[in-house]
C-alpha beads as a LAMMPS data file, in Angstrom:
LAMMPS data file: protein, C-alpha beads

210 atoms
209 bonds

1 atom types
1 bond types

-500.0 500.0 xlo xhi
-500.0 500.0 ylo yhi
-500.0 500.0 zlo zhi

Masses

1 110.0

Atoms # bond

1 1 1 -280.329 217.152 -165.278
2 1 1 -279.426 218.981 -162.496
3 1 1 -280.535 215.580 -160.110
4 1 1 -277.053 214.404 -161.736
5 1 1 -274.553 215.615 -159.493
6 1 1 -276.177 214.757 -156.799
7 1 1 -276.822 211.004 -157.270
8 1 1 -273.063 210.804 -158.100
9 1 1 -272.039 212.678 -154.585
10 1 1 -274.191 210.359 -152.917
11 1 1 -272.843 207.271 -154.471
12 1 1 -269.911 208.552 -153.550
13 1 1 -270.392 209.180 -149.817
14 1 1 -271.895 205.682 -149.639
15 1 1 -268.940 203.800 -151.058
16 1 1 -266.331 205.702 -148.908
17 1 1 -268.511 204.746 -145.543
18 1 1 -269.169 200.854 -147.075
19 1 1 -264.797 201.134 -147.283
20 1 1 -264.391 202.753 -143.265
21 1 1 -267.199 200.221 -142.486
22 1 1 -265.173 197.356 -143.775
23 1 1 -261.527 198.919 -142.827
24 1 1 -262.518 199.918 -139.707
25 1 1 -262.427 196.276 -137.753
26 1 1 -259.313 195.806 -139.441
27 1 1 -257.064 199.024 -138.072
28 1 1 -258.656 198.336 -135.084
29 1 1 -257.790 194.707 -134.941
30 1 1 -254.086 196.233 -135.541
31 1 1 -254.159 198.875 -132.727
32 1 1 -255.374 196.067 -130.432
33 1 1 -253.031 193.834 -131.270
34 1 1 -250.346 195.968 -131.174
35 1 1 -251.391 196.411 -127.281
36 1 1 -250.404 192.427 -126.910
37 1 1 -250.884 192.221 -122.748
38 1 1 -247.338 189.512 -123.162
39 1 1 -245.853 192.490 -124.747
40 1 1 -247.034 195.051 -122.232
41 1 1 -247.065 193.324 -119.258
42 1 1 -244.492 193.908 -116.357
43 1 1 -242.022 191.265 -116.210
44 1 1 -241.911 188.817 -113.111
45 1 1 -238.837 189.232 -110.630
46 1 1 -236.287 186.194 -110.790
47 1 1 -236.696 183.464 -107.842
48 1 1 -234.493 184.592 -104.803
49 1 1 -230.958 183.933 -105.367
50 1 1 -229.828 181.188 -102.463
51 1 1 -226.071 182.322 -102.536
52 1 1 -226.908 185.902 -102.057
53 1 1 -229.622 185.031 -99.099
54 1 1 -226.408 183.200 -97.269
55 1 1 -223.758 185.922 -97.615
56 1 1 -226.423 187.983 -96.862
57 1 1 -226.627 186.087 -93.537
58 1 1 -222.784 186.294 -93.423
59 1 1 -222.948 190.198 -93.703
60 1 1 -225.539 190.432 -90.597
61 1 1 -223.062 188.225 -88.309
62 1 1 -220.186 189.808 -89.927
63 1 1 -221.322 193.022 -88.236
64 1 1 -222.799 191.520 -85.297
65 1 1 -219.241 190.154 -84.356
66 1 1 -217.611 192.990 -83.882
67 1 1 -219.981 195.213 -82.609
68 1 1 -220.703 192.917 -79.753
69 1 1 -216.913 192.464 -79.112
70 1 1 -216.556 196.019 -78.725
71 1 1 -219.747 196.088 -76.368
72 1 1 -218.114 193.375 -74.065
73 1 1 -215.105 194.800 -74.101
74 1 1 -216.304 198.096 -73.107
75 1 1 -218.474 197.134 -70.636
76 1 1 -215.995 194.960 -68.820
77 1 1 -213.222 197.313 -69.473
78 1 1 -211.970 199.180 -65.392
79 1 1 -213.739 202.487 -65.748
80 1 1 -215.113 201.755 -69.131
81 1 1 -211.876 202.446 -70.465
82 1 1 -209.823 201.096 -73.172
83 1 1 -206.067 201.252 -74.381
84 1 1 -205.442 203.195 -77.577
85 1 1 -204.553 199.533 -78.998
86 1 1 -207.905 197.859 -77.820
87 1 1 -209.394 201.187 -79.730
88 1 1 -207.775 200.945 -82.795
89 1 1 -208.404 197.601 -83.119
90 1 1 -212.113 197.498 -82.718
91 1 1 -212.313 200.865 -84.862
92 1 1 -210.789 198.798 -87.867
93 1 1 -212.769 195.316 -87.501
94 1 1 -216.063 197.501 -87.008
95 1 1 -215.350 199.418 -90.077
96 1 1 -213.924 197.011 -92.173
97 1 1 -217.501 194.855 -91.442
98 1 1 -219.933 197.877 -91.942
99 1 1 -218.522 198.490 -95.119
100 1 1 -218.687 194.589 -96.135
101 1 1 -222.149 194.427 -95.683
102 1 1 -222.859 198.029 -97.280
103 1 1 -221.644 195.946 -100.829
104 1 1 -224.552 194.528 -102.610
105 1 1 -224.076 191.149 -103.497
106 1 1 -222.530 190.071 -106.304
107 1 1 -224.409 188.341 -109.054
108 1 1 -223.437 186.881 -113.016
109 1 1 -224.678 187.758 -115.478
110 1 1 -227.293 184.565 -115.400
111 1 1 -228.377 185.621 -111.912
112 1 1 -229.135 189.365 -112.759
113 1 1 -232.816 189.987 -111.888
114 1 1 -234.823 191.547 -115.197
115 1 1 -235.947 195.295 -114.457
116 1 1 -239.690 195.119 -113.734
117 1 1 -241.302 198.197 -115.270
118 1 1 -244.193 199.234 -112.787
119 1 1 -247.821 199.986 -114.302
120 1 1 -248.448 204.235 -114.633
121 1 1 -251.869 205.890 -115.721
122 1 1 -252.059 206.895 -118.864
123 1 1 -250.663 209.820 -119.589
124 1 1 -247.986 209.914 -116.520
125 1 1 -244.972 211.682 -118.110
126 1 1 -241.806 209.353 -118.547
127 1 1 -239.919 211.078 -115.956
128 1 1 -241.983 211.218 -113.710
129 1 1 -242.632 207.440 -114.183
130 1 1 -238.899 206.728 -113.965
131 1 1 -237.919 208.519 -110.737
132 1 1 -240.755 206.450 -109.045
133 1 1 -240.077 203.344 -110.265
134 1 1 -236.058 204.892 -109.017
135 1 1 -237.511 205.133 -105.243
136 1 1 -239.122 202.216 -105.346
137 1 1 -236.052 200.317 -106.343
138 1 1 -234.231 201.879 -104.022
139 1 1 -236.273 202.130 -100.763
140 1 1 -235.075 198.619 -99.176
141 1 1 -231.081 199.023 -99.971
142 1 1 -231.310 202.724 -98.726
143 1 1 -233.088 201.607 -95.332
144 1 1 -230.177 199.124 -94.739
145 1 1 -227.627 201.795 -95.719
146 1 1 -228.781 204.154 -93.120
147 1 1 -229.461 201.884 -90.684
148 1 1 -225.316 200.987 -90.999
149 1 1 -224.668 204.967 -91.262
150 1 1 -226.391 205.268 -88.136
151 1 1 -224.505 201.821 -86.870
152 1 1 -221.139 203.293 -87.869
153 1 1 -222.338 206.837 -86.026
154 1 1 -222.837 205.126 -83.000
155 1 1 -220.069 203.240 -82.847
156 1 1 -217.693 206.001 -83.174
157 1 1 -219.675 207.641 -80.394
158 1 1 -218.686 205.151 -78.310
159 1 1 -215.238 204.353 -79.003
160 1 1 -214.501 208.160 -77.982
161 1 1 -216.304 207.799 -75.606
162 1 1 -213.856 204.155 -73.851
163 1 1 -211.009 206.413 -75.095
164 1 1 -211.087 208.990 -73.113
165 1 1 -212.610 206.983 -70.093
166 1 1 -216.079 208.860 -69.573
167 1 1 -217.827 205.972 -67.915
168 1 1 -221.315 208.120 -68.181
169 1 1 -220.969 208.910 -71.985
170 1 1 -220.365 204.935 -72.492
171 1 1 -223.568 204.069 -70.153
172 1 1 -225.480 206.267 -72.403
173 1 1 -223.871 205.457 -75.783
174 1 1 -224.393 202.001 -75.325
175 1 1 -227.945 202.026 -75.737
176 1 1 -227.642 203.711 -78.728
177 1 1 -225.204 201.235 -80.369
178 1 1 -227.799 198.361 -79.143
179 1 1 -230.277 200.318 -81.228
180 1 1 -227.992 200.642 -84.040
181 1 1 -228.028 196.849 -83.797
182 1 1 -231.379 195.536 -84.104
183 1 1 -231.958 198.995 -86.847
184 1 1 -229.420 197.198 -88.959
185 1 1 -231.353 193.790 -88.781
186 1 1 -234.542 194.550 -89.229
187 1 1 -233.212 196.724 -92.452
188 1 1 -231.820 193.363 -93.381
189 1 1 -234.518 191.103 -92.797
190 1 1 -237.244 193.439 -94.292
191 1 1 -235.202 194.244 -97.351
192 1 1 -232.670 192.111 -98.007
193 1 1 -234.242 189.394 -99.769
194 1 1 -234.728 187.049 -97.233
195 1 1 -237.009 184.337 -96.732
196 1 1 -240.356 185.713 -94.455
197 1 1 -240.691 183.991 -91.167
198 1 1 -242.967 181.433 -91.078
199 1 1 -243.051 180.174 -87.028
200 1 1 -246.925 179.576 -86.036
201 1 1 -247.920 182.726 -83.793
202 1 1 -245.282 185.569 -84.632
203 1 1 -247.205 188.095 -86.176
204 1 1 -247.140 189.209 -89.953
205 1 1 -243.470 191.317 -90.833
206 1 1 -244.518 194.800 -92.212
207 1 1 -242.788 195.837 -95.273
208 1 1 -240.528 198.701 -96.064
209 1 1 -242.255 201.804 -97.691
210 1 1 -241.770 202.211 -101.439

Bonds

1 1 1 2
2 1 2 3
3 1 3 4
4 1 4 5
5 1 5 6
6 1 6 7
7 1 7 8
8 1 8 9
9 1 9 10
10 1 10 11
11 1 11 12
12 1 12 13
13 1 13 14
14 1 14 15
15 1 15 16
16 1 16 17
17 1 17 18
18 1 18 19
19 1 19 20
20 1 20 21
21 1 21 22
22 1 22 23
23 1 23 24
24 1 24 25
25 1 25 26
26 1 26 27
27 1 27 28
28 1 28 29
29 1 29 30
30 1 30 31
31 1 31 32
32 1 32 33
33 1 33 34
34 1 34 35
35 1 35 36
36 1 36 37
37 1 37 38
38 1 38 39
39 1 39 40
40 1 40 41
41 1 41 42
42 1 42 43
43 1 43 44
44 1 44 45
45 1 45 46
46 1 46 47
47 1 47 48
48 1 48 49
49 1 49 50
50 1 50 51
51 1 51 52
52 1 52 53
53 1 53 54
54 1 54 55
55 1 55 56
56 1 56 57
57 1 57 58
58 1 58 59
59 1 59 60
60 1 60 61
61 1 61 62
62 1 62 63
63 1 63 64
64 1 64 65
65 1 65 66
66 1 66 67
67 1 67 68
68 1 68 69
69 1 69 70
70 1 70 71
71 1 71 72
72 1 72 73
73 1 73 74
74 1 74 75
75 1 75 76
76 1 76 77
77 1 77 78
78 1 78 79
79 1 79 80
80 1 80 81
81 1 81 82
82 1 82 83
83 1 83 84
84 1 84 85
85 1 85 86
86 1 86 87
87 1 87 88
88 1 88 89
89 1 89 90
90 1 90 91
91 1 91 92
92 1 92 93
93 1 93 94
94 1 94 95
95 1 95 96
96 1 96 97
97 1 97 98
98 1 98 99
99 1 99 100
100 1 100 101
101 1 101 102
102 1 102 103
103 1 103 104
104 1 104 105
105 1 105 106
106 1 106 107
107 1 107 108
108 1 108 109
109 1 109 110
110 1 110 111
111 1 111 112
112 1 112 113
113 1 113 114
114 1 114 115
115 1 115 116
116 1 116 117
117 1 117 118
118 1 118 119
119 1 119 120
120 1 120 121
121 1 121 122
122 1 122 123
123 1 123 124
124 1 124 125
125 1 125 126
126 1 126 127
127 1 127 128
128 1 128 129
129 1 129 130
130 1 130 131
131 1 131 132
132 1 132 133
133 1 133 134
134 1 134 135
135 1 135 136
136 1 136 137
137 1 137 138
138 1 138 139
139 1 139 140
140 1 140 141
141 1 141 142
142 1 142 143
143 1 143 144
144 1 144 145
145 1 145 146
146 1 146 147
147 1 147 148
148 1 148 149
149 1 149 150
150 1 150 151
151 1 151 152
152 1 152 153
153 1 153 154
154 1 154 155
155 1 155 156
156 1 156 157
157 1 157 158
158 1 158 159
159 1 159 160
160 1 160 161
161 1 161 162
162 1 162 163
163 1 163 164
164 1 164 165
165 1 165 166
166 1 166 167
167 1 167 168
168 1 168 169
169 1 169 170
170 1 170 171
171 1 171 172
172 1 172 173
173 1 173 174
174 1 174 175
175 1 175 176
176 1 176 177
177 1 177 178
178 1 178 179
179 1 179 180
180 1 180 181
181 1 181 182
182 1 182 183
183 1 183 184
184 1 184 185
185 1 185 186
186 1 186 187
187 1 187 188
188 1 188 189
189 1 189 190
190 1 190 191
191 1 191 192
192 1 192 193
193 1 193 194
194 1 194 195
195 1 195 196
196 1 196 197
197 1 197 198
198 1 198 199
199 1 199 200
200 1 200 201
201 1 201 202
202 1 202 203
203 1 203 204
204 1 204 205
205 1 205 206
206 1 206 207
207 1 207 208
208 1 208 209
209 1 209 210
């Protein structure tokens, strides 16, 4: 009699494993498919945006312009020296360029790029995953946007420089505005979404750190 009890706990036991047995495939059919790879994947940048690649193009000569105006005009300038009109007047077209190609380019709403959400290891806090994914976003526009601060820097240097006539500050400010220059397009051509160079023998453009 006392065999009873513990027939009927054992029958028991065995019909709860025969249920996980025959539930477990199924919850873990739904855990899997709840990890869809479509679903979870990162989502592929947009094609590059043609209209954007050419005013991008139109920002790099729009700064080129006047730069180089003001580098001719300085260097041909008696004494290096130029009127308080000449000075104004490359002061404002410099400016007015720098701060035209400091704009990102405008896009509609069909031409926005989707977010793409970059991979973390398991158990990478959400912040933490957010401010990276920030940098990394950011790294290319913040290279060009120093590269024009420091642009802008020199530039000033030397128009204070032809304004008060010190031919030896403009001999050495001028390499640092030619500096300035080629800064501001290699910022532009490594991260401004333009088409990679493709002429047989030039070597392989390196790629702004994210």
């Amino acid at each position: 009699m006392r065999a009873l009890p513990v027939r009927r706990l054992a029958t028991t036991t065995l019909c709860a494993a025969l249920l996980l047995g025959t539930a477990g495939p199924a919850l873990a059919s739904e855990g899997d498919a709840s990890r869809d790879p479509a679903s979870t994947a990162p989502r592929a940048p947009a094609a590059p945006d043609p209209m954007a690649q050419v005013q991008q193009l139109t920002n790099i000569a729009g700064v080129l312009t006047p730069v180089t105006a003001l580098l001719t005009a300085v260097l041909k300038a008696p004494g290096n020296k130029l009127s308080a009109e000449e000075v104004k007047k490359h002061t404002e077209a410099v400016k007015k360029a720098i701060e035209t190609a400091a704009k990102p380019p405008a896009k509609g709403a069909s031409e926005a790029v989707p977010e793409v959400v970059p991979e973390t290891a398991p158990g990478t806090p959400l912040g933490a995953a957010s401010k990276t994914a920030g940098r990394a976003a950011k790294a290319p526009l913040d290279a060009k946007a120093d590269a024009l601060a420091a642009l802008q820097k020199a530039v000033d240097g030397l128009l204070k420089a032809a304004a008060a006539g010190d031919a030896k500050a403009v001999v050495a400010q001028v390499p640092v505005v030619l500096t300035g220059v080629v800064n501001f397009l290699v910022a532009s051509v490594l991260g401004g979404g333009l088409p990679a160079p493709n002429l047989p023998g030039l070597p392989p453009l390196p790629k702004l750190p994210a």
